[in-house]
Backbone as CSV, one residue per row, in Angstrom:
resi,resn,N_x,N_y,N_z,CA_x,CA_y,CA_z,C_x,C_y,C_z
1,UNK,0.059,-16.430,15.857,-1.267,-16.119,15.369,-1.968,-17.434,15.062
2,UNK,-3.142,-17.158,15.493,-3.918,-19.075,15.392,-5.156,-18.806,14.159
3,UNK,-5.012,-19.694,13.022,-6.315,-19.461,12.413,-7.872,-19.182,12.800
4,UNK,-7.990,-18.338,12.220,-9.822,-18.004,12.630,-10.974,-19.603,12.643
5,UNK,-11.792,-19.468,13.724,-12.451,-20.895,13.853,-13.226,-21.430,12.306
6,UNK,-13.160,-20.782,11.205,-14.108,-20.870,10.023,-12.578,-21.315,9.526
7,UNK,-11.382,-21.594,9.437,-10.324,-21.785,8.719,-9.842,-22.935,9.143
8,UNK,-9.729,-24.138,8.816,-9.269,-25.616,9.628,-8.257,-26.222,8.484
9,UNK,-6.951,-26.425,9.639,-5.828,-27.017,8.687,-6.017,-27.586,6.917
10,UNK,-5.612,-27.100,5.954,-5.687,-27.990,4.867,-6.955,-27.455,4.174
11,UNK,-7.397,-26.674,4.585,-8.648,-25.767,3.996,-8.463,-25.018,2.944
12,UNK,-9.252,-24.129,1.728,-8.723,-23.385,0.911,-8.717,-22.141,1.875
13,UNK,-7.758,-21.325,1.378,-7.669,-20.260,2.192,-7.939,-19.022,1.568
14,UNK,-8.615,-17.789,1.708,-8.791,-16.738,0.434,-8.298,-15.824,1.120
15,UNK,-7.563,-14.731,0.412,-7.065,-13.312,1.066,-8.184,-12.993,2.369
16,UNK,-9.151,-12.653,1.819,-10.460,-12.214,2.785,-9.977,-12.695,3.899
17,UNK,-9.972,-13.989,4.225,-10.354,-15.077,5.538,-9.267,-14.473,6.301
18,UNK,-7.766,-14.013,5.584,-6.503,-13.759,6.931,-6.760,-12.511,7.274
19,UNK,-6.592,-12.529,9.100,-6.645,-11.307,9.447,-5.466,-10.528,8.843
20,UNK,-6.225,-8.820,9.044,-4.922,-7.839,8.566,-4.646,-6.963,9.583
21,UNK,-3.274,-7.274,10.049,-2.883,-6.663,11.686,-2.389,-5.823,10.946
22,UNK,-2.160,-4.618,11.509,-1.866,-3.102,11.999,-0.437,-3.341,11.590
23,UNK,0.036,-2.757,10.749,1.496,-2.991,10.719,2.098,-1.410,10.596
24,UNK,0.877,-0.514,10.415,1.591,0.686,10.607,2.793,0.817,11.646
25,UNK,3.074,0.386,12.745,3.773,0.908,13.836,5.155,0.445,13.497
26,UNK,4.963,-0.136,12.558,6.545,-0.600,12.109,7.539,0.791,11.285
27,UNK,6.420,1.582,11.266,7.431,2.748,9.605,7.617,3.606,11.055
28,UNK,9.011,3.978,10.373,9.957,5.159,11.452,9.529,6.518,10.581
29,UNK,8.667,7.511,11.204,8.537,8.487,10.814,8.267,8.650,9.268
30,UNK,8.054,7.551,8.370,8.163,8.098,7.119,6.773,7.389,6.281
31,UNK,6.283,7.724,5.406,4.999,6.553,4.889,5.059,7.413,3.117
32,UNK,4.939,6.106,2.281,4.643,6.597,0.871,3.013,7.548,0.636
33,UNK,3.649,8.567,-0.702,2.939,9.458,-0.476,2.973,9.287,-2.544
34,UNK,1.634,9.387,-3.010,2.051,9.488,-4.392,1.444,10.482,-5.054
35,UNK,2.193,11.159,-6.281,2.532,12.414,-7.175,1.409,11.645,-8.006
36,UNK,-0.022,12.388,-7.797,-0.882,11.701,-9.048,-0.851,11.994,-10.609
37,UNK,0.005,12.737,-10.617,0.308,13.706,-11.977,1.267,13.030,-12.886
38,UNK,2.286,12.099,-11.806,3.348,11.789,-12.313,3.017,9.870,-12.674
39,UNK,1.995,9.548,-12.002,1.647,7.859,-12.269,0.867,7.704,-13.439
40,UNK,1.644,6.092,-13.968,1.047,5.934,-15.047,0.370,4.393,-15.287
41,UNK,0.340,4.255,-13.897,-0.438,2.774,-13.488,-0.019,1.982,-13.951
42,UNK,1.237,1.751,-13.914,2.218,0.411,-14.252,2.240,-0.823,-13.156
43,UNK,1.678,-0.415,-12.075,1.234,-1.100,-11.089,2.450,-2.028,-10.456
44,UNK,3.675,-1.672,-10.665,5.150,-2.209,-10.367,4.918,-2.084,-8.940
45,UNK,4.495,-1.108,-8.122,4.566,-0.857,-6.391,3.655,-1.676,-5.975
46,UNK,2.419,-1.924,-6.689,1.431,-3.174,-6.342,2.463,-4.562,-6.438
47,UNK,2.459,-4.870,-7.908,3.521,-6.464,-7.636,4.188,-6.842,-6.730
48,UNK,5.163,-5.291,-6.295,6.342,-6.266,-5.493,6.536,-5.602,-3.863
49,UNK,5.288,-4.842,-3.645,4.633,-4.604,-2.488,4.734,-5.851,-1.341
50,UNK,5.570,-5.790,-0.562,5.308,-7.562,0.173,3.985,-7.377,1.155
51,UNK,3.764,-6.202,1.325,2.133,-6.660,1.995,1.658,-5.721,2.062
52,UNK,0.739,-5.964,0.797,-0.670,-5.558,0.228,-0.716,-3.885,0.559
53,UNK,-0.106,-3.606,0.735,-0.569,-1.841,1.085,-0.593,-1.057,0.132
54,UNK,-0.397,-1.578,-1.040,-0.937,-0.877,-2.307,-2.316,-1.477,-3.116
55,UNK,-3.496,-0.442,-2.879,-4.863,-0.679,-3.607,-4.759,-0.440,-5.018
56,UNK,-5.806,-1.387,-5.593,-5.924,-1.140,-7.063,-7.042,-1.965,-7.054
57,UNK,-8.027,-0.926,-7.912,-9.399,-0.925,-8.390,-9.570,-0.710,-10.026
58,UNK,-10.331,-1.743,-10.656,-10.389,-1.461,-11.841,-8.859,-1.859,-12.849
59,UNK,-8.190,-2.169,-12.088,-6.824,-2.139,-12.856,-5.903,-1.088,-12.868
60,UNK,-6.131,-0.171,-12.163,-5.677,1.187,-11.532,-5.388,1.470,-10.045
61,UNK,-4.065,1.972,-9.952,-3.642,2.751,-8.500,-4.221,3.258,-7.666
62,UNK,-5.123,2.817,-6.840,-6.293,3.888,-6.067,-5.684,3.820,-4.429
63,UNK,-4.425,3.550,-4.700,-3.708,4.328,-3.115,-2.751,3.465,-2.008
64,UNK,-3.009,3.940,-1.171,-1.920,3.262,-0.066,-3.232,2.775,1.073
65,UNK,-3.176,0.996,1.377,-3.433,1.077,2.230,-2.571,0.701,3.706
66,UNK,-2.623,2.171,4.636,-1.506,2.513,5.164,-1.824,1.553,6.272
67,UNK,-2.477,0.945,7.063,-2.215,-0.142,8.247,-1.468,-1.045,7.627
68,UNK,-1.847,-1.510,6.775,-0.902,-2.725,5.951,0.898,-1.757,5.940
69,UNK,1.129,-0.727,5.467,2.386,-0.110,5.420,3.147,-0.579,6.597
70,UNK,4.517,-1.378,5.922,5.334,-1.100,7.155,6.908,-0.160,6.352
71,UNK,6.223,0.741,5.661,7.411,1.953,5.309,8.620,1.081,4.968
72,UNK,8.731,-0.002,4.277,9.961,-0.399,3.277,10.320,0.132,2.638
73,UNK,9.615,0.864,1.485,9.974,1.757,0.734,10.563,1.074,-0.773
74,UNK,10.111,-0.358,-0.791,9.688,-0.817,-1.932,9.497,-0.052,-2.848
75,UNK,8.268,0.201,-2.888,7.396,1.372,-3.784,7.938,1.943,-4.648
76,UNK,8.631,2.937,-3.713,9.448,3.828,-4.152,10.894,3.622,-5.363
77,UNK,10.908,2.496,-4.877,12.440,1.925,-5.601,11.685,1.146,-7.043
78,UNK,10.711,0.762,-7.097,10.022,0.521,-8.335,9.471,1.435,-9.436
79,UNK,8.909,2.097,-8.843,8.368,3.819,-9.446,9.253,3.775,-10.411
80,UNK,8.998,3.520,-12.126,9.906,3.992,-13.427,9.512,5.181,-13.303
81,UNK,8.400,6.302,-12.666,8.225,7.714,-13.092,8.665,8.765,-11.497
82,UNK,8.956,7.727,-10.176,9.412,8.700,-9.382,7.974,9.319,-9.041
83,UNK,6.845,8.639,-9.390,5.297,9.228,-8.516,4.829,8.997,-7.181
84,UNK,5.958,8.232,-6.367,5.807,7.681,-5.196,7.040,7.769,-4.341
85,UNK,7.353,8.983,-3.502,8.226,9.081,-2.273,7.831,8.754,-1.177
86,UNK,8.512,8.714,-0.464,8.503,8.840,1.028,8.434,10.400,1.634
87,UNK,7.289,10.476,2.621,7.018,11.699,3.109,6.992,11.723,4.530
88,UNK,7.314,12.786,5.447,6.880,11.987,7.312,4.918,12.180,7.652
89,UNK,5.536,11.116,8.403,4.352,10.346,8.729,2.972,11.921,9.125
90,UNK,3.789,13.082,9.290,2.757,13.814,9.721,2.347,14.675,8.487
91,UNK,2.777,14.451,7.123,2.595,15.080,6.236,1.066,15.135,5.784
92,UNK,0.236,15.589,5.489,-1.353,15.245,4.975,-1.088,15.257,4.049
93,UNK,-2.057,13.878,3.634,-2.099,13.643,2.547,-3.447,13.565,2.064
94,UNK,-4.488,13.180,1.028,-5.038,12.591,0.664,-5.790,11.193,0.998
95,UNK,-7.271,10.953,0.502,-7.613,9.897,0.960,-6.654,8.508,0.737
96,UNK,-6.314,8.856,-0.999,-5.395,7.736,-1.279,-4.189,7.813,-1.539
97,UNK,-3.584,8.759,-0.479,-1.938,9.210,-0.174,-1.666,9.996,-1.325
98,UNK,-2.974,10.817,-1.534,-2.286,11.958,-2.942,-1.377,12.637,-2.464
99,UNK,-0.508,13.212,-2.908,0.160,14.678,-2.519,0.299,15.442,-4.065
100,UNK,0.209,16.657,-3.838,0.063,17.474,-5.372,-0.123,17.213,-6.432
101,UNK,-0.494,17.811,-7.428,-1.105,17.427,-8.605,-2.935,17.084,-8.102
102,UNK,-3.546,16.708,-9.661,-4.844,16.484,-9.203,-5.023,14.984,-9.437
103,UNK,-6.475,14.875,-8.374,-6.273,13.687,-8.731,-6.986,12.780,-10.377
104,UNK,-6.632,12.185,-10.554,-7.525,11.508,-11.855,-8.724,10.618,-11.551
């Protein structure tokens, strides 16, 4: 991958500026899905998320962003409340990977 022509060796670099490739195609059948009933915005799946596919607005959980997902399942193993499984990829979900409960 070659830096964008606005990015030149030794430059500051900001999230914005790196492209964000498609990494969906990496998850085998499975993608996080979260229990909005059960989160308590401890934001543990954000921290140790290795790429970015968890949103947060305001200081709050506002979802999965799923191109960034490559279905590690991180997330899941952080969750102190168990508000975030793994579901298959054809499950519907929500704009921001709700599944049951309402949202807040």
């Amino acid at each position: 991958m070659s830096f964008p022509e606005t990015i030149r060796p030794g430059a500051l670099i900001r999230p914005d500026d790196q492209p964000n490739p498609d990494m969906s195609g990496w998850r085998v059948d499975r993608k996080p899905a979260v229990q909005r009933s059960l989160c308590v915005d401890c934001l543990l799946c954000w921290a140790f998320c290795p790429d970015a596919a968890v949103v947060v607005q305001s200081g709050h959980f506002a979802g999965f962003h799923y191109p960034a997902c490559k279905g590690c399942e991180i997330c899941v193993a952080t969750c102190p409340t168990h508000a975030i499984s793994m579901v298959p990829e054809a499950t519907p979900v929500g704009p921001q990977g709700e599944m049951g409960g309402e949202r807040r």
